[in-house]
C-alpha positions as CSV (number, residue, x, y, z in Angstrom):
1,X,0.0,0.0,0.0
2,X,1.1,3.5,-0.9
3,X,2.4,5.2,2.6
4,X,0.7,8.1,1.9
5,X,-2.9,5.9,2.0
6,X,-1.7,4.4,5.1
7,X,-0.7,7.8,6.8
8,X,-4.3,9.1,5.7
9,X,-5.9,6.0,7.3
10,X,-4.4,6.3,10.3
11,X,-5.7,10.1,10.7
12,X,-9.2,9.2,9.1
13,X,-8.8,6.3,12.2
14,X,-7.8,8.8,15.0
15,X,-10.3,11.1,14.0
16,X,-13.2,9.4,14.0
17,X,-12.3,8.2,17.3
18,X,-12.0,11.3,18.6
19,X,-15.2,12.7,17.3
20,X,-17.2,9.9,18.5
21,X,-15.6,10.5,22.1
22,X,-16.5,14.7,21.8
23,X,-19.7,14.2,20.6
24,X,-20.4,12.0,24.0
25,X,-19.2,15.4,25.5
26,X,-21.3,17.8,24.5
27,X,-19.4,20.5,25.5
28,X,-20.6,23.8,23.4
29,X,-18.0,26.3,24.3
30,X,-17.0,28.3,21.6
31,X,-13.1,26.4,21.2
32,X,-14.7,23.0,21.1
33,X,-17.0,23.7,18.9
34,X,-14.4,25.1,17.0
35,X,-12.0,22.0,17.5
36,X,-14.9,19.8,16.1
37,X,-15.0,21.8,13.3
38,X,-11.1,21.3,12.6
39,X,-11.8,17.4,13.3
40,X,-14.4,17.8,10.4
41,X,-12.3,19.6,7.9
42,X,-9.4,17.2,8.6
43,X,-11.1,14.2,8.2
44,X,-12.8,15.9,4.7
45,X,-9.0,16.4,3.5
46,X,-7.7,13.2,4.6
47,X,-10.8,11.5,2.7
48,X,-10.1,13.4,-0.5
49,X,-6.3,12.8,-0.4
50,X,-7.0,9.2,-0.5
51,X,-9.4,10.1,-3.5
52,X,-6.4,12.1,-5.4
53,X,-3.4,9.5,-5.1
54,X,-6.4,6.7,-6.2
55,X,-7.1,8.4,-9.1
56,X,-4.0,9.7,-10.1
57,X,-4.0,8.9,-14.1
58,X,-7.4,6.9,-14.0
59,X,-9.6,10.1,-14.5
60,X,-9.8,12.7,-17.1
61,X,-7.9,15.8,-16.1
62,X,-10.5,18.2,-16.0
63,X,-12.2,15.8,-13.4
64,X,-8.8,15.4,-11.8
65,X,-8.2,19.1,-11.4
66,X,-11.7,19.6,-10.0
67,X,-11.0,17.1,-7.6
68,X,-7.7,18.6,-6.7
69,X,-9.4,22.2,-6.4
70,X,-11.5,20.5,-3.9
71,X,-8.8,19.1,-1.5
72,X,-6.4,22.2,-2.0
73,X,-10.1,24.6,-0.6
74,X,-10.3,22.2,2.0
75,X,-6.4,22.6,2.9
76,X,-7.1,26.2,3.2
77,X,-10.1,26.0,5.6
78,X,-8.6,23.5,7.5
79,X,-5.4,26.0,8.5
80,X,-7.6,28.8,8.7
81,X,-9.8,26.9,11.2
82,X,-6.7,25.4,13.2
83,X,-5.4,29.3,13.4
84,X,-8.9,30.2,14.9
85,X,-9.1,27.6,17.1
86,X,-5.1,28.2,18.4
87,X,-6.7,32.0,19.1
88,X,-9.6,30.4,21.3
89,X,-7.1,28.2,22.6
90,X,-4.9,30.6,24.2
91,X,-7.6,33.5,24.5
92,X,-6.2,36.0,21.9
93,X,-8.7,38.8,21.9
94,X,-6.8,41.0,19.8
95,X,-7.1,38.3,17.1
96,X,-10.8,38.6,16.7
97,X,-11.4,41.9,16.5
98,X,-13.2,43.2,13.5
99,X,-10.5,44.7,11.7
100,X,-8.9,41.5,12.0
101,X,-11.9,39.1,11.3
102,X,-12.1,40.5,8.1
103,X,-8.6,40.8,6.7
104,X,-7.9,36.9,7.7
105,X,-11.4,36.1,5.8
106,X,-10.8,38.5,3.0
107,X,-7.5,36.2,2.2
108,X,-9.2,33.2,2.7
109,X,-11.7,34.0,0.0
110,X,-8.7,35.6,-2.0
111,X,-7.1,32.0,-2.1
112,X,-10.4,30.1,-2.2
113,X,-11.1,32.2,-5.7
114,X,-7.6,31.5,-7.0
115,X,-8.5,27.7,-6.7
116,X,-11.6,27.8,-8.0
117,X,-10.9,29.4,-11.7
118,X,-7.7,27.2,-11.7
119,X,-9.6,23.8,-14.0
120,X,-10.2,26.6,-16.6
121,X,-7.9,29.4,-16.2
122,X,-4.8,27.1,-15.0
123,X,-3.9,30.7,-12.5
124,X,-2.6,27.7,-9.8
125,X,-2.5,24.1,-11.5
126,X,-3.8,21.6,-14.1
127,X,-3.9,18.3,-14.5
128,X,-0.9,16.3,-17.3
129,X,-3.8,15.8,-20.4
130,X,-1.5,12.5,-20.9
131,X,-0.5,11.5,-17.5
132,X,-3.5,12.8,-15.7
133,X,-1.1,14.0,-13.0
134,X,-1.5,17.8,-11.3
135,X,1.6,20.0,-12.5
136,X,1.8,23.2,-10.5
137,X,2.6,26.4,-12.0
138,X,5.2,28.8,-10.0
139,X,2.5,30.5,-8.4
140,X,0.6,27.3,-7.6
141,X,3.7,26.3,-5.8
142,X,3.9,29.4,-4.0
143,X,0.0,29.2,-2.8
144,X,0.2,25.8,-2.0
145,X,2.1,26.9,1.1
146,X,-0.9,29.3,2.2
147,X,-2.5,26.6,4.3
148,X,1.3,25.8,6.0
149,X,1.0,29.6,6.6
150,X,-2.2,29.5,8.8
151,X,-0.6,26.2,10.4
152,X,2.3,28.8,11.6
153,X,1.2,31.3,12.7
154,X,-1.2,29.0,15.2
155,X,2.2,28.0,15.9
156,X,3.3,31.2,16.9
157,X,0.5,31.7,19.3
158,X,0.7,28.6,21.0
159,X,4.6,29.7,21.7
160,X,3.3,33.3,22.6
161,X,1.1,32.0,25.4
162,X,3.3,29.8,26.7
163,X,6.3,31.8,26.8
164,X,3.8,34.7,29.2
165,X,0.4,33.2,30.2
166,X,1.0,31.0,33.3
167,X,-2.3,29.5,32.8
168,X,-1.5,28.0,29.2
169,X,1.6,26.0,31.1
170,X,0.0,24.8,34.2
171,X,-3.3,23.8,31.8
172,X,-1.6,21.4,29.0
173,X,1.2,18.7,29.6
174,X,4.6,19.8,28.2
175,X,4.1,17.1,25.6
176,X,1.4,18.5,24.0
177,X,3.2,21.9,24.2
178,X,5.8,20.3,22.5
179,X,3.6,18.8,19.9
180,X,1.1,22.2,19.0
181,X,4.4,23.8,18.6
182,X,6.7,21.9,16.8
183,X,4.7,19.0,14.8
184,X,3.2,21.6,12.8
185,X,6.5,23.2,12.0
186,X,8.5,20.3,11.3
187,X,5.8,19.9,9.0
188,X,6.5,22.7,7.5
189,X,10.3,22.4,7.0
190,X,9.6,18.7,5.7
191,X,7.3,19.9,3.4
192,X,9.7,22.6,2.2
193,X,12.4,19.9,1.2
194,X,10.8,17.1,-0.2
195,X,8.0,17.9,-2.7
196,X,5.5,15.4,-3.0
197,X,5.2,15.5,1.2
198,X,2.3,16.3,2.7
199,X,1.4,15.3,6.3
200,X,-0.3,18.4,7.3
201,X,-3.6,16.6,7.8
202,X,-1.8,14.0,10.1
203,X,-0.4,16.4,12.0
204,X,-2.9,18.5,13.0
205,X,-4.6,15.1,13.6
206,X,-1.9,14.3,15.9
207,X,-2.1,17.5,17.8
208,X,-5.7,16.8,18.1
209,X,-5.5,13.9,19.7
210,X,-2.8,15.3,22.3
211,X,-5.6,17.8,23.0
212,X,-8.0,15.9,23.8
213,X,-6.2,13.8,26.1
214,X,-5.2,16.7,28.0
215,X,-8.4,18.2,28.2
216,X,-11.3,15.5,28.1
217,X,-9.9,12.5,29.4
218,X,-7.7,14.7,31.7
219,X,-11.6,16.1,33.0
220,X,-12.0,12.9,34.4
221,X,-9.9,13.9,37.6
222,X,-11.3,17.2,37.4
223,X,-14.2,19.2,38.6
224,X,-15.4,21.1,35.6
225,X,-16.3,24.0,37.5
226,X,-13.7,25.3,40.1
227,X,-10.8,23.4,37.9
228,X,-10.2,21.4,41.5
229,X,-9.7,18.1,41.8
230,X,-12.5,16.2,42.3
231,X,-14.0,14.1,44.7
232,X,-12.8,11.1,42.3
233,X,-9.5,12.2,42.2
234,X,-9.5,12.8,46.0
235,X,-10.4,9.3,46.9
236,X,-7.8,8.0,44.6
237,X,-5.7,10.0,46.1
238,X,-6.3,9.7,50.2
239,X,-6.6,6.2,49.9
240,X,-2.9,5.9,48.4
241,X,-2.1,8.5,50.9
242,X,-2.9,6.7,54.2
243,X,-1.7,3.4,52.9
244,X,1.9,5.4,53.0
245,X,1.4,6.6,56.3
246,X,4.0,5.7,57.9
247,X,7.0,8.2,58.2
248,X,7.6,11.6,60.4
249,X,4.6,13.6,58.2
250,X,1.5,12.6,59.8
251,X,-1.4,12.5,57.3
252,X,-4.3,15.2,58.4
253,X,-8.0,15.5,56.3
254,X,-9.5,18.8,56.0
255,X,-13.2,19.9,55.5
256,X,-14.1,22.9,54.5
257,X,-18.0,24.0,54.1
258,X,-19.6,27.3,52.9
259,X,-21.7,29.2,55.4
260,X,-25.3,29.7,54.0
261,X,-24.3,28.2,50.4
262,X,-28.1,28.0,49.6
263,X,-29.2,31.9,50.7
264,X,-26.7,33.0,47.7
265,X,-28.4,30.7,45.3
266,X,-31.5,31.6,46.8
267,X,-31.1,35.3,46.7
268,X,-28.3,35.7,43.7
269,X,-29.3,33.4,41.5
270,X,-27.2,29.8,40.3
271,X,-25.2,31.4,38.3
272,X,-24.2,33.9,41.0
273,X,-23.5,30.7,43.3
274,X,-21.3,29.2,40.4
275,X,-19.2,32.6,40.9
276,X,-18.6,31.8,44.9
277,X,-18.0,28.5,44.6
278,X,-15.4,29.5,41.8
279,X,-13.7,32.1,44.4
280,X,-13.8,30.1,47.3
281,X,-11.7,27.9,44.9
282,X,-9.6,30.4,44.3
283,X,-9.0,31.2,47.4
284,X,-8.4,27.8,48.6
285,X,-5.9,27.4,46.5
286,X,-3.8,30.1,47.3
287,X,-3.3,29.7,50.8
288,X,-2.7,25.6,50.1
289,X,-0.2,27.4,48.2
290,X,1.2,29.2,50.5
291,X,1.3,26.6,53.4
292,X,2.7,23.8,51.2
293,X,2.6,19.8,51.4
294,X,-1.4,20.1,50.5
295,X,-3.8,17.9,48.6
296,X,-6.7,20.0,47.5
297,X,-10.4,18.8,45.7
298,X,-13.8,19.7,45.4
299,X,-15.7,17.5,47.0
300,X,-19.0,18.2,46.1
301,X,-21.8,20.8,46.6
302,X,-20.7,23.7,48.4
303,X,-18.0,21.3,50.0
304,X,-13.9,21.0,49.6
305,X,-11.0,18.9,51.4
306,X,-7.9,19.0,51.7
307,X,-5.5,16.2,52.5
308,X,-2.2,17.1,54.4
309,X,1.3,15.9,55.4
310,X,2.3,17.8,58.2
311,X,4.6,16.9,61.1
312,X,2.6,19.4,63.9
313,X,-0.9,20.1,64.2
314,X,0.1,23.5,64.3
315,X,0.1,23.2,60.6
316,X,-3.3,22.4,59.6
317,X,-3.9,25.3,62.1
318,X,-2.3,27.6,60.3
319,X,-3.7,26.7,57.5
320,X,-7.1,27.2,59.2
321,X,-6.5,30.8,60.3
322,X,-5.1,31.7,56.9
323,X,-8.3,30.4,55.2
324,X,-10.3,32.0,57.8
325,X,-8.0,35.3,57.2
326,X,-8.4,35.3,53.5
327,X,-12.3,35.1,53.6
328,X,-12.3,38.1,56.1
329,X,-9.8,40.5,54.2
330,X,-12.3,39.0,51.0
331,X,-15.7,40.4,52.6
332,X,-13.8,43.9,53.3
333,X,-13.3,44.6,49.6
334,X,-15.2,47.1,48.2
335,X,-18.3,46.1,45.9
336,X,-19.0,43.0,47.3
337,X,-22.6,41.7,46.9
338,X,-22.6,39.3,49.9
339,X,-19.9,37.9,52.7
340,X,-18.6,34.4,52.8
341,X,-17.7,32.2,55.4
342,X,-16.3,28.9,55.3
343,X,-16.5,26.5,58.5
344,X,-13.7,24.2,58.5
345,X,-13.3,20.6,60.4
346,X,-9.9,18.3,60.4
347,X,-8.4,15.2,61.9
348,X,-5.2,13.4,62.1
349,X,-5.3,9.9,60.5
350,X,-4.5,6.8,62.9
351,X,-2.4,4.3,61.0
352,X,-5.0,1.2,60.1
353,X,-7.9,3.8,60.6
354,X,-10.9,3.3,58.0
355,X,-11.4,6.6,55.8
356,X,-14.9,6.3,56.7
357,X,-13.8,6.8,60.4
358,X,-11.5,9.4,59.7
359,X,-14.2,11.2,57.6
360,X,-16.2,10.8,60.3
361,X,-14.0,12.4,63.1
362,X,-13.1,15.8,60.5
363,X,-17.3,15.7,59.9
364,X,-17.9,15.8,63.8
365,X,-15.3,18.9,64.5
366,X,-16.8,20.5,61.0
367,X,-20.6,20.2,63.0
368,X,-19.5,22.0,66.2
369,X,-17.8,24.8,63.9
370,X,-20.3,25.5,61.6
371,X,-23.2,25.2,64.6
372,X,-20.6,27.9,66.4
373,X,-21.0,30.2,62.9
374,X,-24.4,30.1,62.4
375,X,-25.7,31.0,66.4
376,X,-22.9,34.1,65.4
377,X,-24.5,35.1,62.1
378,X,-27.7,34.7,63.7
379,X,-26.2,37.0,66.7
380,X,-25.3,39.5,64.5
381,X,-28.2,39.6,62.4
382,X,-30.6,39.7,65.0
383,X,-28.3,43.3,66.8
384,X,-29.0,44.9,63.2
């Protein structure tokens, strides 16, 4: 079999096992959509590559340029769509402003004109009237780099974001840095020196796939709204956890719980509860930052834990004051439409102790705490 059948099998193979696994998803946000999309145009080039090299001097060359016309529009819409998604990706606004929207779709319909009037005006290509092969003109050979083009500069702003937005590296594995940034331009340069190579499709198939193990099955540890861990993920992770329990670093299990979760639903709105639960996250985060050697998930609800290794339990103290100190300085910023509080319960694991009973123990402190918030709420409230 011809390698480049077998190369477009194997992306028409990846592809359609990727599609099938997004369309499970159903995640509508505006860069999966737009992935999808790029799955769709991929998959539409790789079909119609394996079209061209099987009729390559079997069909009349007017057919055959037609044909050919096809793939190279699709080429064109598949780098242009890659280069939006890469802008969605790393959250480029300047890129899709209107000024810019139009000048990146003004050459796309430039280029997409160009290969239409090629079968009878030859502008790009034509297809050998003996062979039925596609010669390429000097200006065909300088267009059919404009998709590779599009295909760069995505390039350029996948390295852009992860040379200065933290978020980009601490949100995709190094390897898939590695492959958004350089499979596409290797691409490129192998492209550039042997001429009948063309692995674009597979490539961007490739980085596909990298994405989407990063980011789907990747979600399967994660809670899809605070970004946390999640309770999944937790249990994995404490039950490893206390079956190592056995050095200097005792193991300690944190719970935290939002005051009056329900009244902001209630009186906000879900979406405005969403928000809370986002910064409380936030929040969390930070000071498990701050205090080190920390474990930290969602749990569920308006619940979190966190799982530490501490040698005093001075530590999980500290880490209690400075939660309880960055909710207070939180509720004295100005603009706030409502004040948190968090009640927090912990215990110290007891080698050959069930998690169920250690649960238990941080669940019982949690009680007296968040009893001891609410009768001072209610105190204050009722002295208004």
């Amino acid at each position: 079999m011809d390698a480049r059948l077998e190369l477009d099998f194997f992306v028409i193979v990846i592809l359609a096992w990727v599609t099938y696994k997004l369309n499970k998803d159903a995640d509508e946000r505006d860069a999966n959509l737009t992935l999808c999309r790029s799955i769709y145009i991929v998959l539409t080039a790789s079909v119609l590559n394996v079209l061209l090299i099987a009729c390559e001097g079997r069909i009349p060359g007017l057919a055959m340029t037609l044909l050919y016309t096809v793939y190279y529009c699709v080429l064109l819409v598949m780098g242009f769509y890659w280069f939006i998604y890469s802008g969605l990706f790393t959250k480029n606004k300047k890129m899709f402003n209107k000024e810019n929207r139009v000048t990146f779709l003004v050459v796309l319909a430039l280029e997409v004109i160009f290969a239409l009037l090629s079968p009878w005006v030859h502008i790009l290509y034509t297809a050998d009237p003996e062979t039925g092969f596609i010669v390429t003109g000097l200006l065909g050979k300088v267009m059919f780099y404009a998709p590779y083009a599009f295909i760069l500069f995505a390039s350029v702003q996948f390295t852009i974001a992860l040379i200065f937005d933290p978020e980009t590296r601490t949100e995709i594995s190094y390897e898939t840095i590695a492959v958004l940034i350089g499979l596409p331009m290797l691409t490129i340069i192998l492209t550039l020196i042997f001429e009948n190579f063309n692995a674009l499709p597979a490539s961007i198939a490739i980085s596909i796939m990298f994405i989407y193990f990063d980011f789907h099955v990747g979600h399967v540890s994660t809670d899809g709204l605070t970004g946390l861990n999640n309770k999944k993920q937790y249990l994995h992770y404490i039950t490893s956890a206390m079956q190592d329990a056995k050095g200097a670093l005792k193991l300690y299990l944190v719970i935290c719980d939002l005051d009056y979760f329900k009244e902001i639903n209630d009186n906000f709105g879900h979406a405005e509860g969403d928000k809370a639960l986002i910064e409380v996250a936030g929040i969390l985060k930070k000071v498990c930052s701050d205090t080190g050697g920390s474990f930290l998930a969602r749990y569920g609800g308006d619940e979190f834990v966190v799982v530490f290794k501490a040698r005093f339990v001075e530590d999980v103290v500290d880490f209690k004051d400075k939660m309880e100190q960055a909710i207070a300085d939180r509720n004295k910023e100005p603009g706030v439409r409502y004040k948190l509080s968090m009640s927090i319960g912990y215990a110290k694991y007891e080698y050959g102790q069930t998690l169920e009973t250690l649960t238990e123990h941080a669940d019982e402190m949690l009680y007296y705490e968040k009893e001891d918030h609410h009768q001072k709420i209610e105190e204050k409230r009722n002295n208004i």
